[in-house]
Each structure stands twice: as C-alpha cells, then as structure tokens.
C-alpha positions as CSV (number, residue, x, y, z in Angstrom):
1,X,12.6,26.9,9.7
2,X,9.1,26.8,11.2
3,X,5.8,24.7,9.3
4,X,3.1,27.1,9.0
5,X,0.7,24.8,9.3
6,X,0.2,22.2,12.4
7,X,0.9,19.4,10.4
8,X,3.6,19.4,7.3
9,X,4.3,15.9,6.4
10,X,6.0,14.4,3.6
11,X,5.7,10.2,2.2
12,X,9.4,9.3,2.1
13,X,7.8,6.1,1.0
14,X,10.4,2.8,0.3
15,X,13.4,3.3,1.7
16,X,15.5,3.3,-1.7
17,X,13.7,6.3,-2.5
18,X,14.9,8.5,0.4
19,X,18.9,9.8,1.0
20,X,20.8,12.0,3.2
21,X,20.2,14.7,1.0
22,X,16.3,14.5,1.6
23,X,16.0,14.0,5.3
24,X,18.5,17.2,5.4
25,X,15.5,19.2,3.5
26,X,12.9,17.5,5.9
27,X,14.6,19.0,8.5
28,X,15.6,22.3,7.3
29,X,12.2,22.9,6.1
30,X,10.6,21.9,10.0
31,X,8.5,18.8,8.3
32,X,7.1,17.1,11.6
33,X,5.3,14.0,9.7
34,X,7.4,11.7,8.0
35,X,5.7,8.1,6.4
36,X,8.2,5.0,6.0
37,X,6.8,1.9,4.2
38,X,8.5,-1.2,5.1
39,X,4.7,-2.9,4.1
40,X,6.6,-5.9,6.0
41,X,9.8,-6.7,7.9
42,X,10.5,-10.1,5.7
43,X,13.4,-9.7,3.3
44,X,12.5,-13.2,1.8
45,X,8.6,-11.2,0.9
46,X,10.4,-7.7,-0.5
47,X,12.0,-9.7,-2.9
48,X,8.8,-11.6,-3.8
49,X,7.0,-8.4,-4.3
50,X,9.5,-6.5,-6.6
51,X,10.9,-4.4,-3.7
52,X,14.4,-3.2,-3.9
53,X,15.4,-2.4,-0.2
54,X,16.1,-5.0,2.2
55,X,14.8,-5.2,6.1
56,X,18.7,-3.4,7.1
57,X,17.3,-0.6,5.1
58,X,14.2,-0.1,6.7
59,X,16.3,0.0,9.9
60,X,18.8,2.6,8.7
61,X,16.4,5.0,7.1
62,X,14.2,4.9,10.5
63,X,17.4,5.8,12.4
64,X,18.5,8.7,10.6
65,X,15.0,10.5,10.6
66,X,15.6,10.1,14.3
67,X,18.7,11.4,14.0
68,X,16.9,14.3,12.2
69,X,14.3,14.8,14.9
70,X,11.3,15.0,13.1
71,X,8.9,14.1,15.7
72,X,6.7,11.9,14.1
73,X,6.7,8.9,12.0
74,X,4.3,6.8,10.8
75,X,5.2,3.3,9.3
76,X,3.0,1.5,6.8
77,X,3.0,-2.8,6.7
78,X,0.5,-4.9,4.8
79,X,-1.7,-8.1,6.4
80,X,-1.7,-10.6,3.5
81,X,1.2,-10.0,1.4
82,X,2.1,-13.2,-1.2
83,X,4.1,-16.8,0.8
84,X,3.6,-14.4,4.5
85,X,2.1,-16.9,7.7
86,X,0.8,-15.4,11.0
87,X,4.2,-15.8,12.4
88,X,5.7,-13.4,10.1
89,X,3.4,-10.7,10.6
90,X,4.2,-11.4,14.0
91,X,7.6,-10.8,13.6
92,X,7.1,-8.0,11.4
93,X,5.4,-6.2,14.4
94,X,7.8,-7.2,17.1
95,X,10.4,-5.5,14.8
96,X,8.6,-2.7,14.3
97,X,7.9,-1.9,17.8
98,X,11.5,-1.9,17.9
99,X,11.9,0.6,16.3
100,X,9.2,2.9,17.7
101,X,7.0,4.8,15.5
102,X,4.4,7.4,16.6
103,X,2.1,5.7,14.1
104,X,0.9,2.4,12.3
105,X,-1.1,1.8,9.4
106,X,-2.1,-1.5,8.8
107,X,-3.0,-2.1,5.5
108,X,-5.0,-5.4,4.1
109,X,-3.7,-6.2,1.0
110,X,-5.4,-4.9,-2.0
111,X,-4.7,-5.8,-5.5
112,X,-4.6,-2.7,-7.4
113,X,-4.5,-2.7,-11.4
114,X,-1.3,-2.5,-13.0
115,X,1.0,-3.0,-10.1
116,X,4.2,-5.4,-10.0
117,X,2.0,-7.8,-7.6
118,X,-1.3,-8.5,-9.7
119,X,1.1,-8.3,-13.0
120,X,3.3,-11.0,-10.9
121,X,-0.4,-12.9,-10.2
122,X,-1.3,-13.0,-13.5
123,X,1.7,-14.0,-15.4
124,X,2.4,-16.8,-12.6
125,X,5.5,-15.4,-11.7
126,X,3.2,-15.6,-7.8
127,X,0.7,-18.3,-7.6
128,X,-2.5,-17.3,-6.2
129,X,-2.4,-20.0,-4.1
130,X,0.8,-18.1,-2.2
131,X,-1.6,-15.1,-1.2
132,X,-3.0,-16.3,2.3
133,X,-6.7,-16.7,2.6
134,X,-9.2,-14.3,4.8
135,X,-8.9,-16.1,7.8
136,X,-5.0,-16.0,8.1
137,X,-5.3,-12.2,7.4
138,X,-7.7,-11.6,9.5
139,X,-5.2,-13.1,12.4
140,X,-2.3,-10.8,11.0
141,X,-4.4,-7.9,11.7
142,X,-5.7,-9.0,14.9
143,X,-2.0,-9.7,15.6
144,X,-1.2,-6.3,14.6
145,X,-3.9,-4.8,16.8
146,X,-2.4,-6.5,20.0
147,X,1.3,-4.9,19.2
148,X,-0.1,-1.1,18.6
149,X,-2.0,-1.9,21.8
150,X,0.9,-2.7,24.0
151,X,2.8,0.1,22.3
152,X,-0.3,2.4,24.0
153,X,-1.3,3.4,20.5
154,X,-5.0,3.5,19.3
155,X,-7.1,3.0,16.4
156,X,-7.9,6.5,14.7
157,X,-9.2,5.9,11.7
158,X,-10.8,3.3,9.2
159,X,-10.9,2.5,5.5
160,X,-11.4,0.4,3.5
161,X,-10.4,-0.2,-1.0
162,X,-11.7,-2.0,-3.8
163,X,-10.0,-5.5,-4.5
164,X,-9.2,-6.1,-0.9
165,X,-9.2,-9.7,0.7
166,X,-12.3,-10.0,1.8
167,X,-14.4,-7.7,4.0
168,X,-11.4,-6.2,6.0
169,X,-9.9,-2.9,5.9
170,X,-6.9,-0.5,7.0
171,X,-6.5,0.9,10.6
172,X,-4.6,3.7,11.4
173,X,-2.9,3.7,14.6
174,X,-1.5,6.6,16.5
175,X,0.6,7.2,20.3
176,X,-1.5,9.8,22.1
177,X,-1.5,13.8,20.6
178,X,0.1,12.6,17.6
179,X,-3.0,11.2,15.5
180,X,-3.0,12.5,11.8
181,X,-5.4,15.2,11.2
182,X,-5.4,15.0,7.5
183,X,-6.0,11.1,7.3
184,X,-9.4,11.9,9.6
185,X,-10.6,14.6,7.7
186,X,-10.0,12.9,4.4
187,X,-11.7,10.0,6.1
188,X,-14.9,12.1,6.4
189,X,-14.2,14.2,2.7
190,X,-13.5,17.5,5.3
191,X,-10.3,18.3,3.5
192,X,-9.3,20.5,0.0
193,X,-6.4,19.1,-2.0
194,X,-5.0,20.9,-4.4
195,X,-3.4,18.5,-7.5
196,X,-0.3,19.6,-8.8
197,X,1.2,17.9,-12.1
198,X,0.2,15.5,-14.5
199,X,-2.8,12.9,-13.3
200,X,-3.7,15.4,-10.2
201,X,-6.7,16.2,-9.4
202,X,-8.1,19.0,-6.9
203,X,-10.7,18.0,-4.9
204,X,-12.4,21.5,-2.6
205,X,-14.6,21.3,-0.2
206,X,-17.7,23.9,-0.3
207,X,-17.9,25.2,2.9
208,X,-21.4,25.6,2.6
209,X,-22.9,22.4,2.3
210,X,-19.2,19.8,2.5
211,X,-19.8,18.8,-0.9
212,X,-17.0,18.0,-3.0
213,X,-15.8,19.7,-6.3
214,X,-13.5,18.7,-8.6
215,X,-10.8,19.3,-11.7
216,X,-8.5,17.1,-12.6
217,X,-5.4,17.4,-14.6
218,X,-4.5,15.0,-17.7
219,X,-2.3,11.9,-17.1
220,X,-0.3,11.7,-20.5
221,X,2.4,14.4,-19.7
222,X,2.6,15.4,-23.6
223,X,-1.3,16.1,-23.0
224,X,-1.2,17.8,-19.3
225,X,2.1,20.6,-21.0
226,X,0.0,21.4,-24.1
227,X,-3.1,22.0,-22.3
228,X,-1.5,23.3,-18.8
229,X,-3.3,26.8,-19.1
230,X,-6.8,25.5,-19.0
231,X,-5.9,22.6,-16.4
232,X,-5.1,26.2,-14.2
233,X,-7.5,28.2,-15.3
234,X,-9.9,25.6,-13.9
235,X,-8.1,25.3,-10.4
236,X,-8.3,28.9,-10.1
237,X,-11.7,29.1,-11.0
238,X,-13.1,26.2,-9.0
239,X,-10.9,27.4,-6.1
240,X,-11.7,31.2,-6.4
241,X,-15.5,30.6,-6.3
242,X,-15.5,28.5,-3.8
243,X,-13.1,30.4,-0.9
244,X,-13.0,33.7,-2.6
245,X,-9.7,34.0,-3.0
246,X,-6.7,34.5,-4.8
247,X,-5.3,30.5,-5.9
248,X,-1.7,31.6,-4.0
249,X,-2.9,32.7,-1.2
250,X,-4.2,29.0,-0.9
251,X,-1.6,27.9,-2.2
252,X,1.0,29.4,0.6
C-alpha cells in the first residue's frame, strides 16, 4: 500500500516501545519515515536516565526496519546527557554511523518539567554536578557535526527549547533528497496539525496571512470524553472557516 502523501512518517520512538508486529504495519501501510531514539549509544547513561532498552536494542530495532525497507530513518541522540564526557558522544556517533541513518537530530539536552531526568535532579537520585557543563556540550555537538559531515549529511534545520544548557540548540541533519519537509515547515509555523485525543491541540495555518489558529483539546481524559463534542465542534469550525472544507476531507 501506497502513502498518499510525499512523506508519511511515524516516531517509533525507544526501542522497547516498537515490535514485530508494528514494523509489519509500517510497512504494510507504505510509511517511508521512521524516527528511532537511542538519545545515546551508552548503556551505562540509559540506565542513569530511567531508559529500559539497552545499546543491543537500539541495534536490533534499526536492523529490522531495514529489513522492512522503509527508506528513511532518522535517529535522535542528546549532547549533554547526566555522567556523558566528549569521548562518549564520540563513541555514540561512531556507532551510529554504523548503522547508517538517512537522518540525525542532535538534541542539547533540555530539562523539561516533570520528566524522569529533572525528577531524578531534584530528588538527588542525579547530582547536578553529573550534567556536563556548556563547554563539554558544546564539543559533543561540534563532535556530532564532524560525524554527519563525513556521513555527507547536512544541517537542515534549527531549534532551539526552553531549559536548555546554555545558548545551544538542536540540528537536524539529513543525507541528500531525504531532508524532512515537515520539520522545516514547522520550523517556519508553515504547517496545519490536526490534534487528535486528549491534550492535542490543532494548530491551522490561514493561508491568507500564515498566521496561526488554534483549539486545543482537554488533558484530563475524564474531562476531554465528557466534553468531546465541543472539542470537535471547534476543530471543525476553526478548520472549515479557514480551508473551506469538509474536516474529513482534511482529515484523509
């Protein structure tokens, strides 16, 4: 089965949270865009940072969405990561251009509210003082720049989030003809999403003047089910004025 669009892709995400079962849909369904997350290629850090894969499984995931021939795959590591030195982003990247991928993102790390690695921070379950400092991340990515280089990728696109170590940002990194459309055009707010499910929210561009509109669903589950036909009602209203349109005509 064909995508009809040019790019279908699907996070896979950690590789504990893929199976068999999956990459057979992938493929049967013609997905050409599949995202694998090692963050890094250190089983002593996955441990450290609440991840329940190892390195091996990183490896074996990769290999059967080969095996599936879905034609491009982008893999995700993270500059900065808790007890990490220069040398094992280094050997994070030699391993990862083993492997191959079409694309790299290279991710400072951020501290984001309410996940396992700031909880881990502020309980002391991680020191502080095991998060390397801006100048040792700043090598990783420079380090990380040199690998995607000899692997004749080049940098596409640029971000940056709150509660990052200090000024850097994230690079996208991309073989040639297979950069991600999507990530550019969210990049310069070009791009409609429509949110499905609880805490989603649909962001439409006007095609007018390429300002955004929103609506966003509820987070509490209990609250998103009891109000669902107004969260769709809103959707289809934002949606319909804005493309005139029917919402599953978008939607397909």
């Amino acid at each position: 089965m064909q995508p009809y669009t040019s790019e279908f892709t699907v996070e896979a995400g950690r590789p504990d949270s893929i199976n068999d079962e999956k990459i057979d849909v992938l493929r049967h369904y013609g997905i050409n865009r599949v995202s694998i997350n090692p963050q890094t290629m250190q089983d002593k850090t996955l441990k450290q940072i609440g991840r329940r894969h190892t390195v091996q499984d990183i490896i074996d995931v990769f290999a059967k969405i080969r095996h599936a021939k879905i034609p491009v795959v982008n893999m995700d590591v993270i500059a900065g990561l808790p007890g990490e030195s220069q040398a094992d982003m280094e050997d994070t990247m030699r391993q990862i251009a083993l492997l191959n991928p079409e694309n790299i993102t290279v991710h400072t790390l951020a501290l984001k509210r309410g996940s396992i690695l700031k909880e881990s921070l502020s309980s002391g379950v991680i020191t502080g003082q095991a998060l390397p400092n801006e100048e040792i991340t700043q090598l990783m990515l420079k380090t990380a720049a040199t690998y995607t280089a000899n692997m004749n990728m080049h940098p596409y696109y640029l971000y940056r989030q709150k509660y990052m170590t200090g000024n850097l940002e994230n690079v996208g990194y991309a073989k040639p003809d297979t950069d991600c459309l999507y990530n550019m055009q969210i990049m310069e707010e070009r791009q409609t999403i429509i949110g499905i499910g609880p805490a989603a929210g649909t962001k439409a561009v006007n095609p007018k003047n390429w300002r955004l509109q929103s609506s966003y669903n509820a987070k509490d589950i209990g609250s998103y089910i009891k109000n669902l036909d107004i969260y769709l009602s809103e959707r289809h209203t934002l949606l319909s004025r804005l493309y005139g349109a029917h919402e599953e005509d978008l939607l397909c």
